[in-house]
N, C-alpha and C positions, 0 to 999 in steps of 0.2 A: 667662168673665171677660176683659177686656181690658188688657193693661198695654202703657207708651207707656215711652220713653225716645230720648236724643237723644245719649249723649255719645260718650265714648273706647268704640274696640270693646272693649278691657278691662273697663271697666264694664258695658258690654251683658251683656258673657259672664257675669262674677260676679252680675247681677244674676237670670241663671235658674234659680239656684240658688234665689234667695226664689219663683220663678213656680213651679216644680216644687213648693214646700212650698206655696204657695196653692192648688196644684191644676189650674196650668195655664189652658191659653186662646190667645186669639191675641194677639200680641204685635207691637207697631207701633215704627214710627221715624222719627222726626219731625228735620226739618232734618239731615239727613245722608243723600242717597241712597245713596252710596259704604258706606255701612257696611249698609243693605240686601243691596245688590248680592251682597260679599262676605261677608254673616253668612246671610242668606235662606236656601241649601242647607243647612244645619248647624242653623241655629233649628228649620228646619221636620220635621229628622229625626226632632226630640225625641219622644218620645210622646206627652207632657204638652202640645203645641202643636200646635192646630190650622191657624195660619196666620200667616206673616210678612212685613210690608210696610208701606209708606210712611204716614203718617197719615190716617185718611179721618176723617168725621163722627161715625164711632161711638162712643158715651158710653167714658170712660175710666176704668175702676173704681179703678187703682191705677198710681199713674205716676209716674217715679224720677227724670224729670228735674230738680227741684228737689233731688236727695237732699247734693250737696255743702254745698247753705247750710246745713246742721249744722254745718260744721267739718268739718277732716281732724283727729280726735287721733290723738296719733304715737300709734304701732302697734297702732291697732287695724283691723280687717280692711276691706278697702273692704267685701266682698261683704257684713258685718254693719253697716254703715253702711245698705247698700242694704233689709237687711231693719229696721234699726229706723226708715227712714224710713216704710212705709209697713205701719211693727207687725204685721211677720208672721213671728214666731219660726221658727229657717229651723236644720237639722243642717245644717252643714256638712260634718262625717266624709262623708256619703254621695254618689256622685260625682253629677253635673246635667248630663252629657253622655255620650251615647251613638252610639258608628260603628264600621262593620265594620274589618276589617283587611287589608293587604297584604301578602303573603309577601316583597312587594320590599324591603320597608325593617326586615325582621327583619337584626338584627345590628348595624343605623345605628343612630346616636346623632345624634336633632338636635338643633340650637343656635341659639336665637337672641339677639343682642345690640344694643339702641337706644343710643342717647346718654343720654336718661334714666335716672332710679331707677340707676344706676349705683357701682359697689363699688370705688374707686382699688386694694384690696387682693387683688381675686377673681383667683385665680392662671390664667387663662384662656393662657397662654403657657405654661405646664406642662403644661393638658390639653391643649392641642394637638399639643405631641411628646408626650403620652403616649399618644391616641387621639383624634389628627387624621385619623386615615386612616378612622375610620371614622363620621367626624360630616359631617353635611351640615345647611350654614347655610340659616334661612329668611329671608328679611326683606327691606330694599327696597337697590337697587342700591349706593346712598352705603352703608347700613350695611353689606354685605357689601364694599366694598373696604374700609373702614373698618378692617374686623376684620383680614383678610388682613394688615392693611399692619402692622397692629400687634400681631397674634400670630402669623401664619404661616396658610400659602395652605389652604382645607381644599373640600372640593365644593361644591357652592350647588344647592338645590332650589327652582325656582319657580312658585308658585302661583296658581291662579286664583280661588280661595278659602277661605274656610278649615274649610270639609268638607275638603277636601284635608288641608291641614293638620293638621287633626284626626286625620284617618285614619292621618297620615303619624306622627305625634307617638305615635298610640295602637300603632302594629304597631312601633315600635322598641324597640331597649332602653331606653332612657333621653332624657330631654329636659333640656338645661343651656339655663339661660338667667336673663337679669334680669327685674326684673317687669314685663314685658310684655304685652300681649295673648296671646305665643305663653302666657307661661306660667300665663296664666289657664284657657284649653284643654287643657294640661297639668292642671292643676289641677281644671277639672272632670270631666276623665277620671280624674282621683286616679293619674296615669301617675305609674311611677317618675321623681323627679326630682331634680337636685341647682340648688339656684339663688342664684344671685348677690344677694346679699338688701343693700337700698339700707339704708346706715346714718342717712341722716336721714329716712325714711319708710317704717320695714319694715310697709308696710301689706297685707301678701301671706303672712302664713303662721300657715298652716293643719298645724299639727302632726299626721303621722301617719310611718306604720313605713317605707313608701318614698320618703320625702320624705328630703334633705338639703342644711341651710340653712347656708350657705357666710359667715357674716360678717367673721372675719378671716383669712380668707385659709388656712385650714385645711379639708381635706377627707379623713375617712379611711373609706372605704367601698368597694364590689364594686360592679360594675354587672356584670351577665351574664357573671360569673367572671372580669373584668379586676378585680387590686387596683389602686384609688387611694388613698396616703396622700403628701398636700403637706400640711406643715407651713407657718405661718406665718412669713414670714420678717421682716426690718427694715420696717416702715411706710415707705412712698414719701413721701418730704422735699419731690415737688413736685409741683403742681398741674396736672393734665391737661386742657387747655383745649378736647380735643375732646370734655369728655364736659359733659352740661348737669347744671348743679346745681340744688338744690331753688327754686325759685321763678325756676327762669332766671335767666342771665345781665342785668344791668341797670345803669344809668346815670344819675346825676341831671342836666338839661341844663336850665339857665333854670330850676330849679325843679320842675321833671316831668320824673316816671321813665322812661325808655323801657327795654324788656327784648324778649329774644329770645332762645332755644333755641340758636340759634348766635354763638358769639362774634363770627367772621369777620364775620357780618350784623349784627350790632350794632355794629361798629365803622366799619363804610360807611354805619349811619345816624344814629351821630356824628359825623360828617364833615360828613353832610350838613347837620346841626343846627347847624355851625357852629365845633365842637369841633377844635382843634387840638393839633397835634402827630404824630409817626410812626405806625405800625401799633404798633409793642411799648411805645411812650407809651400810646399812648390801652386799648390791652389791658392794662397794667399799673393805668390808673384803675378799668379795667370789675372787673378779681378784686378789687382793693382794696375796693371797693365792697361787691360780692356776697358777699364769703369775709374778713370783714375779720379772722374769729375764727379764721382759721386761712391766714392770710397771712406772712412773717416765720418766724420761726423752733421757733413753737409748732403746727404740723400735726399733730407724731405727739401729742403729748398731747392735741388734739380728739381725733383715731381713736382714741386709748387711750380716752377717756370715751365717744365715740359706741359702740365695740364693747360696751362693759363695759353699756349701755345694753341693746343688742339680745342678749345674753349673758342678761341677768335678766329678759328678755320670754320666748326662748324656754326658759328653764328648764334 
């Protein structure tokens, strides 16, 4: 059987979970080399997968790229999106990736953290003095000063794919991270993990006994005999302008919206549109805009409704 797919390497990964329940095959990707390049070793380790690569001619029995025009509904699962698009009832409990292991990275704890799907309240500066010393960050160069700069300095491992990562994620103690790509690999190795779970798209959890899902800023649990318990503390009163919110960052200009992942870049391309006034004028119209329901002096009451939300999801 052939299945095709084109998007976020996240999606790719959650989507082998439904090819493993179809029975496998080879599995192509279409308009994205780079996620070839860097999925190819890890797809192809599968058992269930004969072979992985770029799209050729061959008939396409079942193919995901179309799977978002359903809709994203809040919280439910990307990877069961992925299976009710192309109706092939899919366990998730069961893990959809398989790789050996490294005695190097027993003891590490990896971490990874985007700007996206992003938690204002995940106490990531607690676990950092609490076991920073023995986390090692994946991800790409911005995001790892990123973190450094705003929770404290931790090692960085860099990868040349995400076999690697796999590997790296699978022989550690435990993997923290937001929903990610890392932490869909995470996930389909069912690896212990504790993760930073976005309150306006918890579309990443998969409930089971080594998983632990971090929404208000509360974490009380062991990872390989270290106790962690942070408690949640006062809800943050202000708005974090490095982290991208749900639908990006955006701007009405003459009537059309323009958006972009980073604020900074969408404020150089109001400028450029025409848009006047300083950098913290025109960033003040951008969150106005974006976050208008939790702008002023009502923030902790959204985070109080968005938690109490993801609170009666995960039961």
């Amino acid at each position: 059987m052939n299945f095709l797919h084109e998007r976020d390497f996240g999606d790719i990964i959650l989507s082998l979970s439904v090819v493993q329940a179809a029975g496998g095959g080879n599995y192509y990707i279409q308009n994205n080399p780079n996620a070839v390049r860097m999925l190819k070793p890890l797809i192809e380790l599968q058992p269930y997968i004969n072979k992985c690569s770029e799209k050729n001619l061959l008939r396409i029995d079942k193919s995901f790229v179309e799977f978002r025009s359903q809709g994203l509904p809040w919280g439910v699962q990307l990877a069961e999106l992925h299976a009710r698009w192309v109706k092939q009832p899919t366990d998730f409990s069961k893990p959809w990736l398989s790789v050996p292991k490294d005695n190097k990275f027993k003891g590490r704890i990896i971490v990874n953290k985007t700007q996206r799907y992003a938690n204002p309240i995940f106490p990531w500066t607690e676990l950092v003095k609490l076991i920073g010393g023995r986390m090692l960050f994946v991800g790409h160069d911005h995001e790892y000063e990123l973190f450094c700069k705003r929770f404290g300095r931790v090692e960085r491992l860099i990868i040349k794919d995400y076999l690697e990562l796999a590997i790296a994620i699978n022989s550690s103690d435990c993997f923290i991270g937001n929903q990610s790509s890392s932490n869909c690999v995470a996930e389909g190795l069912k690896h212990r993990t504790i993760q930073e779970v976005c309150l306006w798209q918890p579309d990443c959890i998969y409930k089971r006994d080594n998983a632990t899902f971090c929404y208000d800023g509360t974490i009380n649990t062991n990872v390989a005999g270290t106790s962690i318990k942070l408690q949640s503390g006062l809800l943050v009163t202000n708005i974090n302008k490095a982290q991208t919110p749900a639908g990006n960052w955006r701007l009405t200009v003459n009537g059309k919206t323009i958006k972009s992942y980073a604020l900074d870049a969408l404020v150089i391309e109001a400028q450029s549109k025409g848009v006047t006034g300083t950098k913290l004028e025109i960033e003040d119209m951008i969150v106005k805009e974006t976050l208008p329901s939790i702008t002023g002096n009502n923030i902790s009451e959204r985070l109080s409704h968005d938690i109490q939300r993801v609170k009666d999801l995960i039961g």
